[in-house]
PLY file of the C-alpha trace (Angstrom):
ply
format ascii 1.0
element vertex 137
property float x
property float y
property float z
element edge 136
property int vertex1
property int vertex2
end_header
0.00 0.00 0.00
2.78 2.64 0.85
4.24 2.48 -2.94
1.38 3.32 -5.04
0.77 5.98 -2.17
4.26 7.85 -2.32
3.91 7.64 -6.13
-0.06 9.65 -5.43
1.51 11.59 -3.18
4.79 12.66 -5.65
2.65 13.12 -8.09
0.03 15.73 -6.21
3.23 17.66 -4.60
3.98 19.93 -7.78
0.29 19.78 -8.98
0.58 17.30 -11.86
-2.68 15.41 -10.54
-5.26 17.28 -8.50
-8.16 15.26 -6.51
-10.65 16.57 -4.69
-10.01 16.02 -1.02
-12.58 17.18 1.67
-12.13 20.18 3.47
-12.28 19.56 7.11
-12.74 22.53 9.12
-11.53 22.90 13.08
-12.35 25.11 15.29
-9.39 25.16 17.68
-8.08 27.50 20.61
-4.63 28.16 21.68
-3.80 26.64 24.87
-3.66 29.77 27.41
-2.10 27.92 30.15
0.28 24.58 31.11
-2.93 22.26 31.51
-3.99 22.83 27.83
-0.58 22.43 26.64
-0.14 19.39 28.43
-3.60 18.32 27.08
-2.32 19.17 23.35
0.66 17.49 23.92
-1.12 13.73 24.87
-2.71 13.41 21.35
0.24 14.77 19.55
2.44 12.10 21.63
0.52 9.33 20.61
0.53 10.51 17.29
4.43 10.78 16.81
5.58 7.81 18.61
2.36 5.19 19.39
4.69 2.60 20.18
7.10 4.70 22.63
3.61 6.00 24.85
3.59 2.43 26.53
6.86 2.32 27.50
6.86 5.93 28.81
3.80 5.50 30.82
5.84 2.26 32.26
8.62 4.49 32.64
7.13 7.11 34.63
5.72 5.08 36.45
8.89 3.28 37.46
10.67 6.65 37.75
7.74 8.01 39.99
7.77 4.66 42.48
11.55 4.78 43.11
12.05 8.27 42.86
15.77 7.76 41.43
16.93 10.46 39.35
18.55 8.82 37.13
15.57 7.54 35.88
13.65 11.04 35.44
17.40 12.61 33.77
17.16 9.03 31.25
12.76 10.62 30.59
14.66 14.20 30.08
17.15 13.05 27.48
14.32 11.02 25.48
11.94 14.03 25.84
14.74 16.45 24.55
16.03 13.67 21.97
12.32 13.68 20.63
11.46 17.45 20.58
15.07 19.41 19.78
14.72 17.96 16.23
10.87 18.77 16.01
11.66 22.49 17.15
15.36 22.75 14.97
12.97 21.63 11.77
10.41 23.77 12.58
12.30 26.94 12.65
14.62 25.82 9.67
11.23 25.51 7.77
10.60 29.27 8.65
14.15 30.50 8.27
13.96 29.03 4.43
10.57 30.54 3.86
11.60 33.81 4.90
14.70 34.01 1.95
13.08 35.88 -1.17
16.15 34.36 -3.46
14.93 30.81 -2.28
11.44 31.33 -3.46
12.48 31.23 -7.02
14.41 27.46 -7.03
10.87 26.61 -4.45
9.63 24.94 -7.70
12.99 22.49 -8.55
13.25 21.61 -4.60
8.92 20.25 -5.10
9.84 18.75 -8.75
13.23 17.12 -6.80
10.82 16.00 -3.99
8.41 14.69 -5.94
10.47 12.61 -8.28
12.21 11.50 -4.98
8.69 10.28 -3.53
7.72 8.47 -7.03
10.82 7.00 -7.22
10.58 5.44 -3.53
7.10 4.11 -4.11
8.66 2.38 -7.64
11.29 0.56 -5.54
8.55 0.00 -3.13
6.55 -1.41 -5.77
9.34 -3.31 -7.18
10.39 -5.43 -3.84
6.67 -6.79 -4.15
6.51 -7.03 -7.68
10.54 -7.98 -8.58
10.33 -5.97 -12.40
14.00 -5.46 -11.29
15.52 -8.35 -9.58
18.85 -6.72 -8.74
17.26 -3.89 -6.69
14.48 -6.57 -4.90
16.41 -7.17 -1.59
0 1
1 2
2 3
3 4
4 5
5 6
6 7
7 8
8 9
9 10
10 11
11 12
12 13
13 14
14 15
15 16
16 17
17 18
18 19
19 20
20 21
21 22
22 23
23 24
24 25
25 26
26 27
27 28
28 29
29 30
30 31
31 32
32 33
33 34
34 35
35 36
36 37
37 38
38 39
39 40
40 41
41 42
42 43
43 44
44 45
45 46
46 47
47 48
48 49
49 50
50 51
51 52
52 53
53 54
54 55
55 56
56 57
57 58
58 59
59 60
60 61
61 62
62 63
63 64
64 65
65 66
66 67
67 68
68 69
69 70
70 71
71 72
72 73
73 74
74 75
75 76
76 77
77 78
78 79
79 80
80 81
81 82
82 83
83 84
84 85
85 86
86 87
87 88
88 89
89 90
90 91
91 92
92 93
93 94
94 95
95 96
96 97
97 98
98 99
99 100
100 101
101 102
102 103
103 104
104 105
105 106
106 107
107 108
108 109
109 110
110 111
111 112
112 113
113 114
114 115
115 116
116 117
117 118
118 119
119 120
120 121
121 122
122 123
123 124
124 125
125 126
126 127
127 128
128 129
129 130
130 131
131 132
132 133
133 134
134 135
135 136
């Protein structure tokens, strides 16, 4: 299923195919306090990393019944080893959006991103299919 869907999605990127998707609309608030953003942060956890929530509920719990420190520093280094990349991506996304001479190659990086995306859901396609026995390994 994921080749024929990273060759639908590298082919929507640039707009060489266009379907019509349903808008879903949200009605959202900004969290105004820690409680919300702690509340925003459970489904978004899940969401990232379903198979790491077990094992950090376990792990809390662990850390919380013998109170060592070493456990709660080993939570602190997974929590920053999960969201330092998040925020370093996020604000390398705005840094390149806010270059005017970028915005004029924006079109070769989505044709280069595309292709890339078609191209993985061919050799996707092919390790099911074997068109290409020397690259079905």
């Amino acid at each position: 299923m994921l080749g024929p869907l990273l060759i639908l999605l590298g082919l929507m990127w640039p707009g060489w195919i266009k379907l019509p998707l349903p808008v879903i609309r949200f009605r959202g608030q900004r969290a105004n306090n820690g409680w919300g953003a702690f509340l925003l942060g459970i489904p978004f956890s899940v969401a990232v990393c379903p198979f790491c929530t077990t094992a950090l509920i376990i792990l809390l719990g662990v850390a919380t019944g013998i109170g060592s420190p070493l456990f709660g520093a080993m939570l602190l280094a997974f929590a920053l080893g999960r969201a330092v990349p998040i925020i370093l991506g996020a604000w390398a996304v705005g840094w390149l959006e806010s270059q005017k001479p970028l915005a004029r190659t924006q079109k070769i990086f989505e044709i280069a991103g595309a292709l890339l995306l078609v191209l993985s859901g061919l050799y996707m396609l092919n390790a099911y299919f074997v068109v290409i026995p020397a690259l079905a390994v």
